[in-house]
N, C-alpha and C positions, 0 to 999 in steps of 0.2 A: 234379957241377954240376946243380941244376935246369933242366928241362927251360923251356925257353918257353911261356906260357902261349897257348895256341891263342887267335885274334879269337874264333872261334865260340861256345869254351868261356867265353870271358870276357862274351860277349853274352850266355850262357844264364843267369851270375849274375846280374846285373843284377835291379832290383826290378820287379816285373809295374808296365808302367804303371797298371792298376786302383787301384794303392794312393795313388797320388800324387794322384788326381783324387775320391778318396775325402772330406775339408775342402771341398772345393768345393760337391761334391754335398750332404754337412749342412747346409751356409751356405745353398743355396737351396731346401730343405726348411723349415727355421726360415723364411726371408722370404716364403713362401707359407701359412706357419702366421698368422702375423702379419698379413700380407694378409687371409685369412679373418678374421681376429677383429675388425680394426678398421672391416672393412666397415658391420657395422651399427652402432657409434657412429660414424663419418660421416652414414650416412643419417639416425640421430636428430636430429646438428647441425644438418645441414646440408641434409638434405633431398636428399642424393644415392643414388641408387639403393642398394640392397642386392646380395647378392652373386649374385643369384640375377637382379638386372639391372628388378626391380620395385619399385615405390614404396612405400613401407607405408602401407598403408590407415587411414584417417578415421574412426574408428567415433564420434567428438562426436556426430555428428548437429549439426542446425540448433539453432542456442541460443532458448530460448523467449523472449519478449519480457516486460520486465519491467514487471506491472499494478497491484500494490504500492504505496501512497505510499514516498518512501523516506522511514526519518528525518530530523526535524528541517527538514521541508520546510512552508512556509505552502499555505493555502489559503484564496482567497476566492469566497463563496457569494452567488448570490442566490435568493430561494427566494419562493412565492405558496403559496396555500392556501389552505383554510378551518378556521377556528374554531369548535368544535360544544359550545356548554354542555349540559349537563342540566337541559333547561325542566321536570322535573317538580318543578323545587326552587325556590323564592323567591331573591331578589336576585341572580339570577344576568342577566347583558346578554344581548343576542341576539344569533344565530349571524350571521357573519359572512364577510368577506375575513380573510386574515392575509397579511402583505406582510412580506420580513425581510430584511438582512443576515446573514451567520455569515464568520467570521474565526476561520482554526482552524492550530493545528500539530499537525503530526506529532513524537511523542516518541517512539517506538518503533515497528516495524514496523507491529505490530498494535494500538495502541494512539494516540488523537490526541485534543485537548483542543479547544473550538469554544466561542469567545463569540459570542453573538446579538446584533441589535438588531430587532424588531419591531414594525411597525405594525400595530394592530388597531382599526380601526374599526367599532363598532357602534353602538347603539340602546338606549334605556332608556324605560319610559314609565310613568307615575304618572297620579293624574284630572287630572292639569294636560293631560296628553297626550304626545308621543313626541319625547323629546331625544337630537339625536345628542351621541356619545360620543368622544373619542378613547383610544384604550386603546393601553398601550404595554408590551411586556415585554421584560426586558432578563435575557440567562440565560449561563452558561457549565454545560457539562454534560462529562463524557469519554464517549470513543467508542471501546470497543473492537471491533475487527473480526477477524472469524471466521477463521481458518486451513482454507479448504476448496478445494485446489490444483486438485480439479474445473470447479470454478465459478470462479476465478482465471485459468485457462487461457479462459474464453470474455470474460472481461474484466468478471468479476461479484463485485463483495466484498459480501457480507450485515454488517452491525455493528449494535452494541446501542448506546442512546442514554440516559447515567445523568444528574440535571444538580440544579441550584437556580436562580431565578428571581425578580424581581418581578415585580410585575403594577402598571401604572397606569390608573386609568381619569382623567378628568378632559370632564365632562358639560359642555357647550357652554349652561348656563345659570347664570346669577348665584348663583341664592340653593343653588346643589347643591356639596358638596363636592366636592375630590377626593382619590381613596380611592389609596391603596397597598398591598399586601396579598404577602405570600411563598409562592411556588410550587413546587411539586416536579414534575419531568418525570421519565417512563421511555418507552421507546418502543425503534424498531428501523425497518429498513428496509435499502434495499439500492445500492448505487452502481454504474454502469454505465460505462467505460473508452470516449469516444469517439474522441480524436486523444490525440496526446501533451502530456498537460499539462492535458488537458478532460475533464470530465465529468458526470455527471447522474446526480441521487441522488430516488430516493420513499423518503417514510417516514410511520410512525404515531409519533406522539407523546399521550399521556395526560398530564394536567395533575390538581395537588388543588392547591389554595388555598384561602385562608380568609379569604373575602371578606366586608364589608361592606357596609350598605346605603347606598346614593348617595341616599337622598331623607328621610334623617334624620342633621344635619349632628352633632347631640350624642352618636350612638350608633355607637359604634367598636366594638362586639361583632362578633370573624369567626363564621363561619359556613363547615365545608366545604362545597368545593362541588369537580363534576369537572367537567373537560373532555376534547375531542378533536379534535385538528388533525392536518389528514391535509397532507404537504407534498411538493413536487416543487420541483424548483433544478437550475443549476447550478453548476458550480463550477471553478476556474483553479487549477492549483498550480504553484506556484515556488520 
């Protein structure tokens, strides 16, 4: 008959507790893995700390301020100046005022389209003596503007000024026509960023046309002639 198994002998078989608690300890190996990894996609969502207990840092920087016309954006101008013909040429009026409106949009970043209306008042004088004049020019011209992120940044756009033009004169005397005659503009200048929405433009503009003489009504022969108007405005965009 076998013998009885001893308690002692029968406790020594028994399996080492270690094995038993062995699943346990995996399970919270794996949940501390997991912990670590989802740490930082938290902090991306959500803006909670990282695992390390710090914020992840801001490297944007401050967003620069946008000086730019946007697209598709209006703008209206009023603009003063002077009107400088070349006196060493016949039939040309004398230098004057220039007084304008400009109504323009924006079609492209760098690029904006601007119609004129202008008042030009000067002076014409024959051996009768010296007749004022009202002169009027009516232009649309494009405006492309320079990409120079130097000078954008201080709130400076340089542009070129491409265009076509009439020109009217009409002499404040009876027996004198009045002439109307097709102009060409090129020029340049530069626009200055003062609030939002405002701002202030100088420029040079060059004029050829092919003017006629105002004190002989039967002769419609142009003749080139140049000019130069130097301009300063402001401007409202919306």
């Amino acid at each position: 008959m076998p013998s009885p198994t001893c308690p002692t002998e029968a406790r020594g078989r028994r399996r080492p507790p270690g094995r038993r608690r062995a699943p346990a300890a995996l399970a919270g190996v794996l949940a501390m893995a997991l912990g670590l990894a989802s740490g930082p996609l938290r902090a991306q969502q959500g803006g909670a700390p990282t695992t390390a207990g710090a914020m992840p840092a801001d490297t944007s920087g401050p967003a620069e301020p946008e000086i730019a016309p946007a697209p598709l954006q209006f703008r209206l101008g009023l603009t003063a100046g002077a009107l400088l013909w070349d006196q060493s040429q016949s039939r040309v009026p004398g230098d004057d005022a220039a007084f304008g409106i400009d109504v323009g949009r924006q079609l492209l970043r760098y690029l904006s389209v601007r119609l004129g209306a202008n008042y030009l008042p000067t002076r014409v004088e024959d051996a009768a003596g010296a007749t004022d004049v009202h002169g009027y020019l009516l232009e649309v011209a494009a405006e492309p503007r320079l990409d120079l992120p130097s000078l954008e940044r201080l709130g400076v756009i340089p542009f070129a000024t491409v265009g076509l033009g009439t020109l009217v004169f009409d002499p404040r005397r009876a027996d004198l026509p009045t002439r109307s005659q097709n102009a060409f503009e090129i020029g340049g200048g530069v626009e200055a960023h003062i609030a939002r929405g405002l701002g202030a433009r100088a420029e040079f503009r060059a004029y050829t046309a092919s003017l006629q003489t105002l004190f002989e009504p039967t002769d419609r022969t142009g003749e080139t002639r140049h000019a130069q108007r130097l301009v300063v405005g402001l401007y409202w965009a919306f």
